[in-house]
C-alpha positions as CSV (number, residue, x, y, z in Angstrom):
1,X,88.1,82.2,83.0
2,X,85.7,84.0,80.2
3,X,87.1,86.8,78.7
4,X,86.7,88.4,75.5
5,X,88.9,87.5,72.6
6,X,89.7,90.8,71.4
7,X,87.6,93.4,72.5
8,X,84.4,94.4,74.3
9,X,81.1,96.6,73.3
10,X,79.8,98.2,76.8
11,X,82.5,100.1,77.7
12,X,82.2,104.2,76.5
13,X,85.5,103.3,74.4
14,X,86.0,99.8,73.4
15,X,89.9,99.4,72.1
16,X,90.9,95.8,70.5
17,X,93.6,93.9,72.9
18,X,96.9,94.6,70.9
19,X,98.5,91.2,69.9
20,X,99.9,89.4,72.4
21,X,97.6,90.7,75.3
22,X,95.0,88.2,75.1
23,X,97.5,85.2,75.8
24,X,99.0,87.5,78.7
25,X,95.6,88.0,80.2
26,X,95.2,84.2,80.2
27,X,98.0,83.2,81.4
28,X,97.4,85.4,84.5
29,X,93.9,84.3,85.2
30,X,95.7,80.4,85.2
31,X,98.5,82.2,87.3
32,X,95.6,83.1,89.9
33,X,94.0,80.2,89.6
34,X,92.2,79.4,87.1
35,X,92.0,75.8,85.2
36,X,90.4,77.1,82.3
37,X,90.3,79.1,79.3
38,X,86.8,80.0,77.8
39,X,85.8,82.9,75.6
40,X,83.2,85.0,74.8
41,X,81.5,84.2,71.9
42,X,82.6,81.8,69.5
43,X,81.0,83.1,66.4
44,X,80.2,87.2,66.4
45,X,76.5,88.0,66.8
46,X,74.7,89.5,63.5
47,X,72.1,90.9,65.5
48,X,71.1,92.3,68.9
49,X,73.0,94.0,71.2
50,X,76.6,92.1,70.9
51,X,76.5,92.2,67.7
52,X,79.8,94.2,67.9
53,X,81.5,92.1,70.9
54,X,84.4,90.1,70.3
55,X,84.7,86.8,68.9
56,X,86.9,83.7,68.2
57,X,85.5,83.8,64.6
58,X,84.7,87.3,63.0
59,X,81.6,88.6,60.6
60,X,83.9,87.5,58.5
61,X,83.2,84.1,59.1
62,X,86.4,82.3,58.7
63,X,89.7,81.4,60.3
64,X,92.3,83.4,58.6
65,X,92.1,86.6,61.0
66,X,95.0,87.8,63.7
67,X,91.9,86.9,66.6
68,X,91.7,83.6,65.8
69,X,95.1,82.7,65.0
70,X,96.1,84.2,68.2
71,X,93.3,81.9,70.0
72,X,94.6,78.9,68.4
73,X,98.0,79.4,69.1
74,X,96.8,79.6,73.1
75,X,94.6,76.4,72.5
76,X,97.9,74.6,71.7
77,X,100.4,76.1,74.2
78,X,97.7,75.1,77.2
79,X,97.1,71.6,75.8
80,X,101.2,71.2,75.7
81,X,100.6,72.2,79.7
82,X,98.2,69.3,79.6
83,X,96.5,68.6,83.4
84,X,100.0,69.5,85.1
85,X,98.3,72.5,86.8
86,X,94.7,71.1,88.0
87,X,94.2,70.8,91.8
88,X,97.2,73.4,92.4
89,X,96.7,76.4,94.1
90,X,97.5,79.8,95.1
91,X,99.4,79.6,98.4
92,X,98.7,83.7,99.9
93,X,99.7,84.4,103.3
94,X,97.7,88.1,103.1
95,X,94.1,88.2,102.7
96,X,91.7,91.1,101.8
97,X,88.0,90.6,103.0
98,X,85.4,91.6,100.4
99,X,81.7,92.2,101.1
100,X,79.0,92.5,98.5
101,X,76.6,93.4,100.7
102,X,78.5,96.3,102.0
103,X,79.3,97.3,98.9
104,X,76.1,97.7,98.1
105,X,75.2,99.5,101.2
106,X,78.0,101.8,100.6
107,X,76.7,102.7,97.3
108,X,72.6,103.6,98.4
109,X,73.9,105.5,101.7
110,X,73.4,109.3,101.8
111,X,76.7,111.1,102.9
112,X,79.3,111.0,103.9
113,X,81.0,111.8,100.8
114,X,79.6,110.9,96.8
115,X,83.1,110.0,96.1
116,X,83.7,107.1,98.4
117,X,83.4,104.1,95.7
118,X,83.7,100.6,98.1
119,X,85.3,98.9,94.9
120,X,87.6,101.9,94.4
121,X,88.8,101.6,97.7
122,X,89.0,97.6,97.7
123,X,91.2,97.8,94.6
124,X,93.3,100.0,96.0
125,X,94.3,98.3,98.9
126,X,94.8,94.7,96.8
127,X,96.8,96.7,94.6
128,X,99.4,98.0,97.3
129,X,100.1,94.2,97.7
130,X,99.7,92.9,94.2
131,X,102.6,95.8,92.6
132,X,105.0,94.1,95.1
133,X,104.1,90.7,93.7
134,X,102.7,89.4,97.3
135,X,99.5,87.1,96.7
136,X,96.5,88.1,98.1
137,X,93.2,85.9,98.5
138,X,89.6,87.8,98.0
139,X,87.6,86.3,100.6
140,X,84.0,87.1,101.8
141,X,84.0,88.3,105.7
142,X,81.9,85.2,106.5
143,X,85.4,83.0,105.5
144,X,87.9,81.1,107.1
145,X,90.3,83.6,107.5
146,X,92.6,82.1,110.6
147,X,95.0,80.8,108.4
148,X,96.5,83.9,107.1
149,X,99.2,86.4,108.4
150,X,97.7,89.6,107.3
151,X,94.0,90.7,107.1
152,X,93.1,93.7,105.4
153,X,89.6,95.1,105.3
154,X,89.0,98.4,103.7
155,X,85.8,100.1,104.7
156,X,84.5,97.5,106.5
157,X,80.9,99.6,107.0
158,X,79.1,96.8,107.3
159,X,79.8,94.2,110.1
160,X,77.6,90.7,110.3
161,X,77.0,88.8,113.6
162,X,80.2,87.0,114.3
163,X,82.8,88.9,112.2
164,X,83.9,91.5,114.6
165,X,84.9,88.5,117.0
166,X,86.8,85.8,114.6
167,X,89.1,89.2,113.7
168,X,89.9,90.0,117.4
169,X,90.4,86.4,117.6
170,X,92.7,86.1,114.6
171,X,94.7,89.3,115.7
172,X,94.4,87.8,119.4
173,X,96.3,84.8,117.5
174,X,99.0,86.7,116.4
175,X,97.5,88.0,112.5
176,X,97.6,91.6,111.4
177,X,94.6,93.4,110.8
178,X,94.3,96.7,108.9
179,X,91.2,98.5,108.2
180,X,90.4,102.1,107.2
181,X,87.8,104.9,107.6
182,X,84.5,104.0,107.8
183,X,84.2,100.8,108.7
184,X,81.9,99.2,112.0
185,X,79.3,101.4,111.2
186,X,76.6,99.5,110.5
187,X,74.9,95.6,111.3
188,X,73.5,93.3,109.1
189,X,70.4,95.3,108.8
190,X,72.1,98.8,107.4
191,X,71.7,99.6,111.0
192,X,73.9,102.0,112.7
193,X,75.8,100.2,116.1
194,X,75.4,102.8,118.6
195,X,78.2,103.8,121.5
196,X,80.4,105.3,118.9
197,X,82.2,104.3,115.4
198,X,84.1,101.9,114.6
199,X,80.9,100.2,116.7
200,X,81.5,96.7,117.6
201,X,85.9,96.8,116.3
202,X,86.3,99.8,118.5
203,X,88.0,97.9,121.2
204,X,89.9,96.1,119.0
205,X,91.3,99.2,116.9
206,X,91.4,100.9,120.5
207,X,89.9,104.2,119.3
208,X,86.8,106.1,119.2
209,X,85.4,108.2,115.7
210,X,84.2,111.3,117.4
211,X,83.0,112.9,113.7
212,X,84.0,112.5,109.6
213,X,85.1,115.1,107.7
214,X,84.1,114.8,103.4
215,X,86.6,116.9,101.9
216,X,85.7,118.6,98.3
217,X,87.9,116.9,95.5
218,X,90.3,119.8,95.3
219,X,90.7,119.7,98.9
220,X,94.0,117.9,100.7
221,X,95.2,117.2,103.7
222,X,98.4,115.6,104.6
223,X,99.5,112.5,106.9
224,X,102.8,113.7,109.3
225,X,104.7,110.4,110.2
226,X,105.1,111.1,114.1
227,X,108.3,108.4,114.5
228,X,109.3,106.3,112.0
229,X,108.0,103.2,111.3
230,X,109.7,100.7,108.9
231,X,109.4,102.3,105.6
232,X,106.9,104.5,106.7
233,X,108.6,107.6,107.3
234,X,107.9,111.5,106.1
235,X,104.6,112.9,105.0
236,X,101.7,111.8,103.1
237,X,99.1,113.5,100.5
238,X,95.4,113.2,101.9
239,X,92.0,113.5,100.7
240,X,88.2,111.7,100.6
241,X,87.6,111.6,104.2
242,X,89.0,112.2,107.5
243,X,88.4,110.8,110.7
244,X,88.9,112.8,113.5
245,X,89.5,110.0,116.6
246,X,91.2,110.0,119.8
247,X,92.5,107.0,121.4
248,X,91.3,104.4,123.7
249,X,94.9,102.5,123.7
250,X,96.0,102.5,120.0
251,X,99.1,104.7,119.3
252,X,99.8,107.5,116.6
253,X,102.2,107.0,113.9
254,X,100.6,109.7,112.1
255,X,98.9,112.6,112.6
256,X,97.0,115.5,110.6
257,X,98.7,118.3,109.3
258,X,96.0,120.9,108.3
259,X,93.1,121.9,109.1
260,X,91.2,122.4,112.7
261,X,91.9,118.6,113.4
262,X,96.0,118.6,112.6
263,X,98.1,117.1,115.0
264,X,95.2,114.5,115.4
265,X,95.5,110.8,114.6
266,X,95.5,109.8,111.1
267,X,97.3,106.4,111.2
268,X,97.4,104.0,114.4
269,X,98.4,101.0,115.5
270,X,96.8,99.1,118.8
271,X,98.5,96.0,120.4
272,X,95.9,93.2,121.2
273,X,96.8,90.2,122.1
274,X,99.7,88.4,120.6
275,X,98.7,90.6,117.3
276,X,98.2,94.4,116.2
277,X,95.2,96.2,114.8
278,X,95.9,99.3,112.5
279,X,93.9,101.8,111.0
280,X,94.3,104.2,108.5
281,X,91.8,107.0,108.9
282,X,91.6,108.7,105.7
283,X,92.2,108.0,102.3
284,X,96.5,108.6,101.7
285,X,98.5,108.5,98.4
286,X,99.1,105.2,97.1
287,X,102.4,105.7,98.5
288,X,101.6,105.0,101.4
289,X,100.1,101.7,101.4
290,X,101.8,100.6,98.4
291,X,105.6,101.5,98.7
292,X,105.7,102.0,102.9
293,X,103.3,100.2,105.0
294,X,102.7,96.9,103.3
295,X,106.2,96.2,102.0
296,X,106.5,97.1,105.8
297,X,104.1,94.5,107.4
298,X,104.8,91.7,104.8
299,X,108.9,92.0,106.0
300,X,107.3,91.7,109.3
301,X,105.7,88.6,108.5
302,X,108.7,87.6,106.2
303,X,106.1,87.1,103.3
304,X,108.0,88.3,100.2
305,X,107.8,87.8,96.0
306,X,109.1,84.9,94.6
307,X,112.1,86.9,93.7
308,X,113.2,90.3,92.4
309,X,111.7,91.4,88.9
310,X,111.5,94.8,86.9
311,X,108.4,96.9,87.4
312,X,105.5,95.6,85.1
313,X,107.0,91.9,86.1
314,X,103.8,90.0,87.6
315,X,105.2,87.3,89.9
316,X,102.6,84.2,90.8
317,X,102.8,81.1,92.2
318,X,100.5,77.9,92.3
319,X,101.2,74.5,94.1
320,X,100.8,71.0,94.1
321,X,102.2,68.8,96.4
322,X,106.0,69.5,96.3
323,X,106.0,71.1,93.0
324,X,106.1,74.8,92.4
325,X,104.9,76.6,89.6
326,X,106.3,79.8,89.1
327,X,104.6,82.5,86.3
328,X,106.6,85.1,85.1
329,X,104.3,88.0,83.6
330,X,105.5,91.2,81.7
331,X,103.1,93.6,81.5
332,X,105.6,96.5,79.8
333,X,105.6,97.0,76.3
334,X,109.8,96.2,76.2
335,X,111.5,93.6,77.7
336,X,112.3,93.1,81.7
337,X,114.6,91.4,83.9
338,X,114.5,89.2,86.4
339,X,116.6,88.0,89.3
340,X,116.1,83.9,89.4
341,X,119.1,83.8,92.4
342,X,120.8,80.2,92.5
343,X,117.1,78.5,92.0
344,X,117.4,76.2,88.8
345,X,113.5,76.6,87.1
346,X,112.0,74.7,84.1
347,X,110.1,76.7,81.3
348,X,107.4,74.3,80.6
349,X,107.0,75.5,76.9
350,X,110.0,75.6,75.8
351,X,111.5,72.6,78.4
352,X,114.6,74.8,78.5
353,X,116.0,75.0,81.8
């Protein structure tokens, strides 16, 4: 994993990495899965345009700085780990499909709203798993993705041949699917699928997208839980975009509040096969995906964190063969706690147990 030492020069404010966070950083990139370390750059540039990027070894020029003392210090914990991680991995039983190509198409598109950011949208979903210390793998739509319990795809606008059919197969199967607004609207080719939105997962989601409302940033809408489902329960802030669907089989467990469209449905559900479909049709308060309807569908699934932590506690797990190696991250400023149960764990660093 590359990363910058201390700090970077491209961003519109560039702060150094206060001590400490750069061995944080790392260690969570090897919770992930990485099996390296690697920085950019060794030595500072004197010229060109990183001259001001982060190094190992400053302008000036020698080894007694808090950078590079830091950077050795990490050089010697991770050669104490030795080769004791290589070959593990990270064991997720959620995925979240990622698309460049949509991405990209989702960026040059006129309409439907100059807000809708693909990555912002991505990142929000992965982080309603990742604050509740569930592991999530990133995979391309194109990917082997029968394996896994959940399936989320957020604005899944662009569908390639195939695709739509290994996910009714894998929710057919028994998985989870969840995707959101915007998503079936287009092949391959940036070509709309005509016979209505979501195009070719329309069965599947059993609903039609009759239009898509762009609301102005100040604007709101709410999501009304119609009955209770797991955590989900009460009502929900709104904004970006709003479907306005009707269904072909799905059912409501939330509906519209405002506007011309309220008491339509915002959230649904559709049974298909030995699996369910749902699909969020707007753009809700973290909230809702983060505290209600994942921690929902991952008790479902009983796929739960390695064990209770404070908030700021990163939880990650990698394996090799029977062994299990358990990262504890605090990302707070102060010290956490953390709930190890009756387990008995090793601190590789330290060897305390």
């Amino acid at each position: 994993m590359e990363q910058t030492p201390s700090q970077q020069n491209w961003q519109p404010y560039n702060s150094l990495k206060r001590p400490g966070v750069m061995r944080l950083w790392s260690y969570q990139a090897v919770a992930h899965g990485a099996d390296t370390v690697m920085f950019f750059q060794l030595r500072r540039s004197f010229g060109a345009c990183e001259k001001y990027h982060g190094a190992v070894i400053e302008h000036v020029g020698h080894e007694d700085t808090r950078v590079f003392r830091e950077c050795a210090a990490l050089g010697r914990e991770l050669g104490e780990l030795g080769d004791r991680l290589l070959d593990s991995e990270v064991h997720a039983e959620a995925a979240l499909l990622f698309d460049i190509d949509t991405w990209n198409a989702v960026e040059i598109t006129s309409g439907p709203s100059v807000d809708l950011n693909y990555l912002d949208q991505a990142q929000k979903y992965y982080k309603a798993f990742y604050d509740q210390n569930i592991a999530v793998d990133v995979l391309s739509p194109l990917s082997d993705f029968s394996s896994y319990k959940i399936l989320v795809a957020p604005v899944l606008y662009m569908l390639k041949p195939g695709v739509a059919e290994r996910i009714e197969a894998f929710v057919q199967s028994g998985g989870t699917f969840i995707t959101t607004f915007f998503s079936g609207i287009v092949n391959e080719n940036d070509l709309v699928t005509l016979g209505g939105y979501p195009g070719k997962l329309r069965s599947l989601l059993g609903l039609w997208v009759e239009e898509i409302d762009s609301l102005l940033p100040e604007m709101r809408n709410s999501v009304n839980i119609s009955e209770t489902f797991g955590h989900v329960a009460g009502t929900y802030e709104c904004g970006l975009l709003c479907d306005l669907l009707h269904l072909e089989g799905a059912r409501a467990i939330g509906t519209y509040g405002t506007d011309f469209y309220a008491g339509m449905p915002a959230l649904t559900v559709h049974s298909f096969g030995e699996g369910e479909a749902y699909y969020v049709a707007t753009a809700p308060e973290q909230k809702l995906l983060l505290g209600d309807l994942v921690q929902t569908l991952c008790e479902k699934h009983h796929i739960a964190a390695p064990f209770q932590a404070d908030a700021g506690v990163e939880l990650a797990q990698r394996v090799k063969e029977d062994q299990v190696y358990t990262f504890v991250l605090n990302h707070n400023s102060h010290a956490a706690a953390i709930s190890l149960g009756n387990t008995e764990y090793i601190d590789l660093l330290t060897s305390r147990r």
